[in-house]
C-alpha positions in Angstrom: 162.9 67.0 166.1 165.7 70.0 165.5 169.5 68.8 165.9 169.3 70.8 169.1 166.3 69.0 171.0 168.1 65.5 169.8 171.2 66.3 171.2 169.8 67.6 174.6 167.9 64.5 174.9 170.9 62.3 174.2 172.7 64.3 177.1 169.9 63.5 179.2 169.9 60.0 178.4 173.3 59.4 177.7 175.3 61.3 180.2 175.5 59.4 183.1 176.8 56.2 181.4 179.2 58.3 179.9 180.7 60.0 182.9 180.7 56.3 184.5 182.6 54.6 182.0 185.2 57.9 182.0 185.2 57.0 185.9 185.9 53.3 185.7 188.4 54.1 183.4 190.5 57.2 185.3 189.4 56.0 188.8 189.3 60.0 189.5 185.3 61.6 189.5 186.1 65.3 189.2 188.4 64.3 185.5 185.5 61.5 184.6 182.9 64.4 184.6 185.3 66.6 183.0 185.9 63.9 180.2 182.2 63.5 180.0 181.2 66.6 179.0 184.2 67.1 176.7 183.2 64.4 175.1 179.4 66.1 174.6 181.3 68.8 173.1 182.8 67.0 170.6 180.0 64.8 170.0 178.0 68.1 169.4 180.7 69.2 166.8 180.3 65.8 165.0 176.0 65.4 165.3 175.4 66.0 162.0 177.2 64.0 160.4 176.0 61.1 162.4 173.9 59.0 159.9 172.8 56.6 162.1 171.1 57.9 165.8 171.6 54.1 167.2 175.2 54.6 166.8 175.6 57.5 168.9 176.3 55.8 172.0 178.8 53.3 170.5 180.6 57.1 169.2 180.2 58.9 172.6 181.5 56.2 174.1 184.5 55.7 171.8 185.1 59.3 172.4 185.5 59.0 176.3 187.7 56.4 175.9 190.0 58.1 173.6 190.2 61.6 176.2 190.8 58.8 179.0 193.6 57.5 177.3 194.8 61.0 176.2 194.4 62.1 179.8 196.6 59.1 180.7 199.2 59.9 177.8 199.5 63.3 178.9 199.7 62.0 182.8 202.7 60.2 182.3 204.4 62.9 179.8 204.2 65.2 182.6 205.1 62.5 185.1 208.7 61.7 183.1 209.3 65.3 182.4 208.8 66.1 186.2 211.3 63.4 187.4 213.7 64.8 184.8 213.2 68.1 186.5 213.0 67.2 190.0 216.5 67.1 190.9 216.9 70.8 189.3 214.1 72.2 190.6 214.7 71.1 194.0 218.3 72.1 193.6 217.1 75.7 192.2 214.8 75.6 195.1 217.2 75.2 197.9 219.3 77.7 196.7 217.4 80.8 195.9 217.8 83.4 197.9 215.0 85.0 200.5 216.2 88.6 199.5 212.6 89.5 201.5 214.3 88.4 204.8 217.7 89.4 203.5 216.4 92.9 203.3 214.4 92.6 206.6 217.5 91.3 208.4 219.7 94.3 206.9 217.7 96.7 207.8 217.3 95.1 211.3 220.8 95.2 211.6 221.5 98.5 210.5 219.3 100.1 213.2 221.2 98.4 215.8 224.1 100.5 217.9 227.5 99.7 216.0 229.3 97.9 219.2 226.3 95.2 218.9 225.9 95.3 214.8 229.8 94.8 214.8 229.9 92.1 217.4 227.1 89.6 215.5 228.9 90.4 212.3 232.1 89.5 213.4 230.7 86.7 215.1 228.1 85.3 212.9 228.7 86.8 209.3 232.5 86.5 209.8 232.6 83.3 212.0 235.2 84.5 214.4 235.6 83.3 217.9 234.7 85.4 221.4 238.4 86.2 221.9 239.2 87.5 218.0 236.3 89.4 218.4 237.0 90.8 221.1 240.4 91.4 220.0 238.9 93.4 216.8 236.4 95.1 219.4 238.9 95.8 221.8 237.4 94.8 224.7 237.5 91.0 226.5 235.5 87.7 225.4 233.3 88.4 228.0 232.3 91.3 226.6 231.7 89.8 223.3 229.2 87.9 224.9 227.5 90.6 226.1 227.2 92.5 223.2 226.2 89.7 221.1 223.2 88.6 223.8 222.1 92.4 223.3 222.8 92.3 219.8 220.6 89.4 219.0 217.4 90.5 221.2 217.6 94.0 219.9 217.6 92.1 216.0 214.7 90.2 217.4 212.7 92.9 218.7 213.2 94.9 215.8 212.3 91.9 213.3 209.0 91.5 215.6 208.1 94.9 215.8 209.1 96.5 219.2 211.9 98.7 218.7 215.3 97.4 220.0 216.0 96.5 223.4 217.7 99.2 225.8 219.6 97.0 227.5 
């Protein structure tokens, strides 16, 4: 029998048992098939130099244990490198810009008529009140109001799609 034909034939016969152990030992089916047939692979690297053909389970075997523990090793490397990173990468998260929306918003903006664009600005960029606003504007609180309730459907109809209000 050729090295080839005894190695399928120990896949055949062996490959179940191998991808159960690699299950009762990660608990996870998708990695213990994915351990199982590594473990194939580097049996078949090693085949020839396997003296004795009874001993081939006890070295398949030994092989999915060591890529279980090696999957576990590498599980909680990542694990303690991840809390180490969590806090920046939640902080870097939080505070990167949406420069898409940015951009969307800006150009929203810019398309409205100035008395409206100048009104949310002042109010919403700027934080000022009605009455400094209108002060700037030179017209009353009331006003302000106005302009900003036109203001912020025009932005939304333009951020939507349908042109800005004519309100």
């Amino acid at each position: 029998m050729l090295d080839q034909e005894r190695l399928i034939a120990i896949f055949e016969r062996e490959y179940p048992s191998a991808a159960r152990l690699a299950f009762l030992l990660t608990g996870d089916e998708v990695m213990a098939e994915d351990i199982a047939q590594t473990a194939f692979i580097r049996l078949a690297g090693r085949f020839a130099h396997i003296r004795n053909p009874l001993a081939t389970k006890v070295y398949l075997d030994r092989i999915v244990v060591n890529l279980c523990n090696s999957y576990f090793r590498r599980r909680l490397l990542e694990r303690s490198h991840l809390a180490g990173q969590s806090t920046e990468m939640i902080s870097s998260c939080v505070t990167l810009p949406d420069t898409e929306t940015q951009d969307e918003m800006w150009t929203a903006l810019l398309r409205l008529p100035s008395r409206q664009r100048a009104a949310l600005v002042l109010r919403y960029f700027e934080d000022l009140s009605e009455s400094e606003t209108g002060d700037i504007l030179n017209c009353s609180a009331n006003a302000v109001k106005g302009l900003t309730r036109r203001g912020l459907r025009s932005l939304r109809d333009l951020l939507e799609g349908k042109g800005p209000s004519d309100e």
